[in-house]
C-alpha positions as a Python dict, from the first residue, in 0.01 Angstrom:
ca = {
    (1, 'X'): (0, 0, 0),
    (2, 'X'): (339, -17, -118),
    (3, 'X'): (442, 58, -491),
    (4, 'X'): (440, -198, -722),
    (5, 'X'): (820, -337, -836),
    (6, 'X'): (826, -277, -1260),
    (7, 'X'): (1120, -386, -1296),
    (8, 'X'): (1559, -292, -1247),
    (9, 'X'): (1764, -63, -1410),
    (10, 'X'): (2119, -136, -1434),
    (11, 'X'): (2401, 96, -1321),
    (12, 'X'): (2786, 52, -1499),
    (13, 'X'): (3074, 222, -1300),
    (14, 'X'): (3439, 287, -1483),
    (15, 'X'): (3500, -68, -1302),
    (16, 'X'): (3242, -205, -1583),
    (17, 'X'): (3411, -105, -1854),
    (18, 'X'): (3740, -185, -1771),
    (19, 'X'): (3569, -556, -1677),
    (20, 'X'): (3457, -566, -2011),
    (21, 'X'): (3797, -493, -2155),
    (22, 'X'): (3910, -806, -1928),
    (23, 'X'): (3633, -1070, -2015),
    (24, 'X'): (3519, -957, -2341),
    (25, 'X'): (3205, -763, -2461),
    (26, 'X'): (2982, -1092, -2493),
    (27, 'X'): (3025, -1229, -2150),
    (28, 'X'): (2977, -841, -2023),
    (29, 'X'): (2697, -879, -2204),
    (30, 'X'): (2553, -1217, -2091),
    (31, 'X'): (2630, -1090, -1687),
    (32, 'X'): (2404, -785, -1753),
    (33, 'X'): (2147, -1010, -1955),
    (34, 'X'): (2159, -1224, -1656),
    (35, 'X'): (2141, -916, -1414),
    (36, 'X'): (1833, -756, -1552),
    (37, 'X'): (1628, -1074, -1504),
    (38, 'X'): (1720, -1137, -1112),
    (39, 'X'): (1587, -1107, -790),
    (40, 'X'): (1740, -980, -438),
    (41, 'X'): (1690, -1287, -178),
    (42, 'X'): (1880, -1283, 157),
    (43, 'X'): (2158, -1453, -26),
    (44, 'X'): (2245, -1176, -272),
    (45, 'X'): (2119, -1096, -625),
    (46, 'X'): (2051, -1448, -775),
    (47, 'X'): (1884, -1550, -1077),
    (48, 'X'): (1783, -1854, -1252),
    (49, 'X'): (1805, -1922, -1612),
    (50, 'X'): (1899, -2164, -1896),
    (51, 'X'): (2207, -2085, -2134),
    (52, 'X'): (1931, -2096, -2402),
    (53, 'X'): (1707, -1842, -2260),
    (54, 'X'): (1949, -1611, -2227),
    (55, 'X'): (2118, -1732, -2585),
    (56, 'X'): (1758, -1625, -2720),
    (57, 'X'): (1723, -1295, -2538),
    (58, 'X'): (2085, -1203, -2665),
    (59, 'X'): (2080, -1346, -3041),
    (60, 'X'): (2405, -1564, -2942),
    (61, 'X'): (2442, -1972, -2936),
    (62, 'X'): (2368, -2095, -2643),
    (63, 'X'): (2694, -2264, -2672),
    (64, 'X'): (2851, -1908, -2614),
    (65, 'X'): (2654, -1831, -2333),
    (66, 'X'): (2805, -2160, -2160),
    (67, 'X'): (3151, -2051, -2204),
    (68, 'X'): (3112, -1689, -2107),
    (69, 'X'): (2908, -1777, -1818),
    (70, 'X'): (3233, -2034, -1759),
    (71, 'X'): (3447, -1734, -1775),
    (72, 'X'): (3264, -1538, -1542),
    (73, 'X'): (3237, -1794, -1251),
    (74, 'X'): (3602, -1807, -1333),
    (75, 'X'): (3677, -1465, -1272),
    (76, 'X'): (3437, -1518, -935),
    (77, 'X'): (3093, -1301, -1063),
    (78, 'X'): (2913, -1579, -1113),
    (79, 'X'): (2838, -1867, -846),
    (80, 'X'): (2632, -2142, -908),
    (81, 'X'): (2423, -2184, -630),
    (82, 'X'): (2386, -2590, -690),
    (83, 'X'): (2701, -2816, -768),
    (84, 'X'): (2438, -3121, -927),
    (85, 'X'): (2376, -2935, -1218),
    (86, 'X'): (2472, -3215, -1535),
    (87, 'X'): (2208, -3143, -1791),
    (88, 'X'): (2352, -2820, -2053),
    (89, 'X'): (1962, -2768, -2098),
    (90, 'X'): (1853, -2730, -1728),
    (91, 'X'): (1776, -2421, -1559),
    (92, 'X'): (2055, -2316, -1351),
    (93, 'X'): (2061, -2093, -999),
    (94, 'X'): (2316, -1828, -1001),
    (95, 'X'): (2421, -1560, -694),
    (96, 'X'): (2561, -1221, -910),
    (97, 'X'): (2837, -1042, -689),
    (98, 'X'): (2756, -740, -947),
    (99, 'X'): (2995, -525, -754),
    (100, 'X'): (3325, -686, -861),
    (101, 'X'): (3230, -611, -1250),
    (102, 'X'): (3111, -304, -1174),
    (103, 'X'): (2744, -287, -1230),
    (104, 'X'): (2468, -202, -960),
    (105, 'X'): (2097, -259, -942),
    (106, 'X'): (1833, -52, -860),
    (107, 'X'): (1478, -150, -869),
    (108, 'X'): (1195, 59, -1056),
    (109, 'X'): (872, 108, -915),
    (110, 'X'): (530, 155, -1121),
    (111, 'X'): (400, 481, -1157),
    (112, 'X'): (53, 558, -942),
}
């Protein structure tokens, strides 16, 4: 039987830091927030979640989340996998290309 996923641990090369330096601690912050809580699927590392979901994980306004997420699809790390998304409160899919900021993921597996 194979071992049971518990979770990711997240990996930050000198590329991370000097990413942060370039887009600011909060959105490094919201792309690792958004990084912990994703999944690998045959189209990358993607992840869904609301700007207040991760607003209430990090103890920031959901209105900053919007604008660093904005800032990181900008700076092509974050792609939104669905063009119809209106509503601020919806749930958004996003594909993570983790590698250009620096940051790697490595899944933890339950002890026996």
């Amino acid at each position: 039987m194979p071992a049971e996923r518990d979770g990711c641990q997240l990996r930050l090369n000198a590329r991370a830091l000097r990413f942060g330096y370039r887009v600011g601690s909060d959105a490094l912050l919201v792309l690792l927030d958004l990084a912990a809580h994703a999944t690998d699927s045959s189209e990358g590392t993607v992840v869904a979640a609301s700007y207040r979901d991760v607003a209430r994980r990090l103890g920031i306004s959901k209105d900053t989340v919007g604008r660093r997420i904005a800032v990181l699809r900008r700076v092509g790390v974050v792609v939104e996998r669905s063009e119809h998304a209106n509503d601020r409160f919806e749930v958004r899919c996003y594909v993570l290309h983790l590698e250009l900021a620096g940051v790697t993921r490595e899944l933890v597996m339950a002890a026996a």
